[in-house]
C-alpha positions in Angstrom: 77.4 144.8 77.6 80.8 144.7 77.0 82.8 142.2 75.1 85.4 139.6 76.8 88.6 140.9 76.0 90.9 137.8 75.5 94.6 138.1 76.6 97.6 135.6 76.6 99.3 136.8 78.8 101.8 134.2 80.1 101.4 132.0 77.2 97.6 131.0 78.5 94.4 132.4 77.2 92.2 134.6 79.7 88.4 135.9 79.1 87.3 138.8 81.3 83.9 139.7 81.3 83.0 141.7 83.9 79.9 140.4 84.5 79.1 139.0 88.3 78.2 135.8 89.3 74.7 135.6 89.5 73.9 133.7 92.7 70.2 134.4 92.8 69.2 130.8 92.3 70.9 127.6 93.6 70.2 123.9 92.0 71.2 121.2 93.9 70.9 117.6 93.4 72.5 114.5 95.5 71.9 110.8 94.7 71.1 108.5 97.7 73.8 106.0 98.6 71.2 102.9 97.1 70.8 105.4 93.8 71.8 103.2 90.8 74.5 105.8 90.0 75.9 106.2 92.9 76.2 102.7 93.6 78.0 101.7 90.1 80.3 104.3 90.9 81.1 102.7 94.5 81.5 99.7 92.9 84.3 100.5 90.2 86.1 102.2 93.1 86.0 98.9 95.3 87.0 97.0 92.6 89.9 99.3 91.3 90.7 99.2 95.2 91.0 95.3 95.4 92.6 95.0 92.2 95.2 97.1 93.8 95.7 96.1 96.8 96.0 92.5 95.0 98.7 93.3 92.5 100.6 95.8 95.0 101.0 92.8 97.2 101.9 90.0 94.6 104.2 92.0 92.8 104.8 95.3 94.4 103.2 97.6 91.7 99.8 98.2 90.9 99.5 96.8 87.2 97.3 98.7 84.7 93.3 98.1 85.3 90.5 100.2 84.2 87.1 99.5 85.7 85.2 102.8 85.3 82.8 101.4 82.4 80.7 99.8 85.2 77.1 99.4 84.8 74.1 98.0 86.8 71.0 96.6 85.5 68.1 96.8 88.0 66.3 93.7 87.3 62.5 93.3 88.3 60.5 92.4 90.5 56.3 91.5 91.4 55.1 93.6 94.2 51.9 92.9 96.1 50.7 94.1 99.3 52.8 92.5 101.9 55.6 91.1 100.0 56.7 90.5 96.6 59.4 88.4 95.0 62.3 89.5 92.6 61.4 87.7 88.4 64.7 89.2 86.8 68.3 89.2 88.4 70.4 92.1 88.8 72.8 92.4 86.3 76.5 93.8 87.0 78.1 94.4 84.1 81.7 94.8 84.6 83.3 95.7 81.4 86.9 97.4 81.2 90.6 96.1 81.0 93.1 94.6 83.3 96.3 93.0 83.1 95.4 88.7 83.6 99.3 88.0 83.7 102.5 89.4 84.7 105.3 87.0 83.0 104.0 83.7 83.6 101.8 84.4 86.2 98.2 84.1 85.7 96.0 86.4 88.0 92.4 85.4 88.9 91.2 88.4 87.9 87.4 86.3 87.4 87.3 85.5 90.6 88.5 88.7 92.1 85.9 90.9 90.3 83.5 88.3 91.5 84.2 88.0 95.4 84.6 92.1 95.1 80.8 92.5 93.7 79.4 89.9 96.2 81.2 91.3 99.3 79.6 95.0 98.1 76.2 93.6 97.4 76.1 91.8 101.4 77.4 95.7 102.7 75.4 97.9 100.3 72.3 95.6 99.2 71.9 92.6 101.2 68.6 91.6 99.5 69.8 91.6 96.5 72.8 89.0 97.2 70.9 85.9 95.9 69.7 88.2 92.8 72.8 88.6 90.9 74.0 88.1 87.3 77.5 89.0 87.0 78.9 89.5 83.8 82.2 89.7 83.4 83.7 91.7 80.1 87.5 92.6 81.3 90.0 92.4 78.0 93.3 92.5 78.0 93.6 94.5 74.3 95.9 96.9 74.0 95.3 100.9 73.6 95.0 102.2 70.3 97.4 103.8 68.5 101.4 102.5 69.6 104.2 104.1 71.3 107.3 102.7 69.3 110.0 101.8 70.9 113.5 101.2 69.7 113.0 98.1 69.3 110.0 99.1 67.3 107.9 97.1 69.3 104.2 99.2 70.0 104.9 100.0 73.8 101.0 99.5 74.4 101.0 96.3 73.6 102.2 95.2 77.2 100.0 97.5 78.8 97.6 94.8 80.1 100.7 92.1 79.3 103.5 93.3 80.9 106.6 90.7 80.7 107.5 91.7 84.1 107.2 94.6 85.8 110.2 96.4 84.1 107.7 97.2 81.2 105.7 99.5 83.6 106.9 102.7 82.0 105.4 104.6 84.9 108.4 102.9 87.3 111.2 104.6 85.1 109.4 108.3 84.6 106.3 109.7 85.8 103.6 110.8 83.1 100.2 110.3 81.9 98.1 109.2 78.9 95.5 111.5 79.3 94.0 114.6 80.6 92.2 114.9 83.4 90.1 118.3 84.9 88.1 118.8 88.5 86.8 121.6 89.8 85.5 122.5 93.0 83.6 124.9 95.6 84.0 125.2 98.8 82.9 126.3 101.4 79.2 124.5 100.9 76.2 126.8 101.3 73.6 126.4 104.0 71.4 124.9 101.3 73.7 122.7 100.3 74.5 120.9 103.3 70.6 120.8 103.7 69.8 119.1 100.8 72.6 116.5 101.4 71.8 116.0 105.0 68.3 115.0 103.4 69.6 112.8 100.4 72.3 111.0 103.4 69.5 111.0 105.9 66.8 108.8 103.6 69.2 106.4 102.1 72.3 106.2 105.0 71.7 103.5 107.9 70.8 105.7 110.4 67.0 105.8 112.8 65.2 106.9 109.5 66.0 104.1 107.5 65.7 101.7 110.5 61.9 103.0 111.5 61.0 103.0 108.0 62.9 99.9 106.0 60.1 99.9 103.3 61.3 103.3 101.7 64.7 101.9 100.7 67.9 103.7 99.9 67.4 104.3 96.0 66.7 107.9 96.6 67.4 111.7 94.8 66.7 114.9 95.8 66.6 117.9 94.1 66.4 121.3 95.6 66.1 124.7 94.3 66.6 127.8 96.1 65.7 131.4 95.0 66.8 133.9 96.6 64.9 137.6 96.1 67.5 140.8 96.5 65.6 144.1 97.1 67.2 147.6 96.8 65.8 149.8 99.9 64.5 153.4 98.3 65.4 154.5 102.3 66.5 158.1 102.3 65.1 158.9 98.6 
């Protein structure tokens, strides 16, 4: 086979190796909108959302917040024919960092995070509502490491503290703090859209869920798709 040639051309690094994409076999997974994962990740979005929308409207910025350490602990429950009843609550563990003040201000962050989780649990997981052990873990510490100022004061340090909202470094220049990378494909195979249409149609309201309520939403599916190509020997 032969070797990746690497070239810089234009100052970034380039591998070409000349092998095709083998698309022989597809693997695709999609967690159920009740899936553990899926929901924790819902759930940092909604509150990152109300968090927002709350210091956007107080103040007229969005002050620093990061929720995305989210993590659910399913509880249990004693199951029997007919019924059952929940023994263990479900823990929501909210850990992360948000700004509790701007100036003198106080903001109820406590109470937001709280009213947030409740009002996704009654969309999301209604049964669950009267199961619920919210814990809330939101700091206001600072990044590691400091920025220093000229007034050699560590520019982090207001991050989460900010004496007003001229210490928003974002309002004066745009940048960032880290890296970020997506990728993407589009458009979606036919086997793609299959195996989501399954994963949506078990855990989505929607007739399935409604004719069959026992089967829940906490659902994955996996599919796996092999696809044989045959050379024709026609004509030899």
């Amino acid at each position: 086979m032969e070797q990746p040639e690497p070239s810089t051309d234009t100052g970034r690094l380039t591998i070409r190796t000349g092998v095709p994409f083998d698309d022989t076999v597809s693997i695709v997974e999609r967690k159920g909108l009740g899936h553990p994962d899926t929901m924790a990740d819902h759930l940092a979005e909604a509150l990152s959302r109300a968090y927002s929308a709350f210091t956007l409207d107080r103040f007229g910025v969005i002050l620093h917040h990061n929720f995305d350490k989210l993590a659910l602990l399913g509880g249990a429950s004693k199951v029997r024919y007919g019924g059952g009843r929940m023994v263990a609550p479900i823990r929501v563990l909210v850990n992360g960092r948000a700004a509790h003040r701007c100036g003198d201000e106080i903001l109820p962050v406590g109470e937001l995070v709280e009213s947030t989780v409740r009002a996704f649990f009654q969309e999301r997981l209604p049964e669950a509502i009267g199961h619920l052990d919210i814990a809330l873990n939101v700091t206001a510490n600072p990044s590691p490491g400091a920025v220093v100022t000229s007034e050699e004061v560590p520019e982090r340090s207001r991050w989460f503290a900010p004496r007003d909202t001229s210490d928003l470094r974002e309002r004066r220049t745009l940048l960032a703090n880290d890296t970020s990378l997506g990728t993407g494909w589009a458009p979606k195979s036919p086997f793609e859209e299959l195996v989501r249409e399954l994963a949506d149609t078990f855990s989505s309201p929607g007739p399935f869920t409604k004719a069959h309520p026992w089967c829940g939403s906490d659902v994955k599916v996996m599919g796996c798709c092999g696809v044989c190509q045959v050379e024709s020997d026609r004509g030899k």
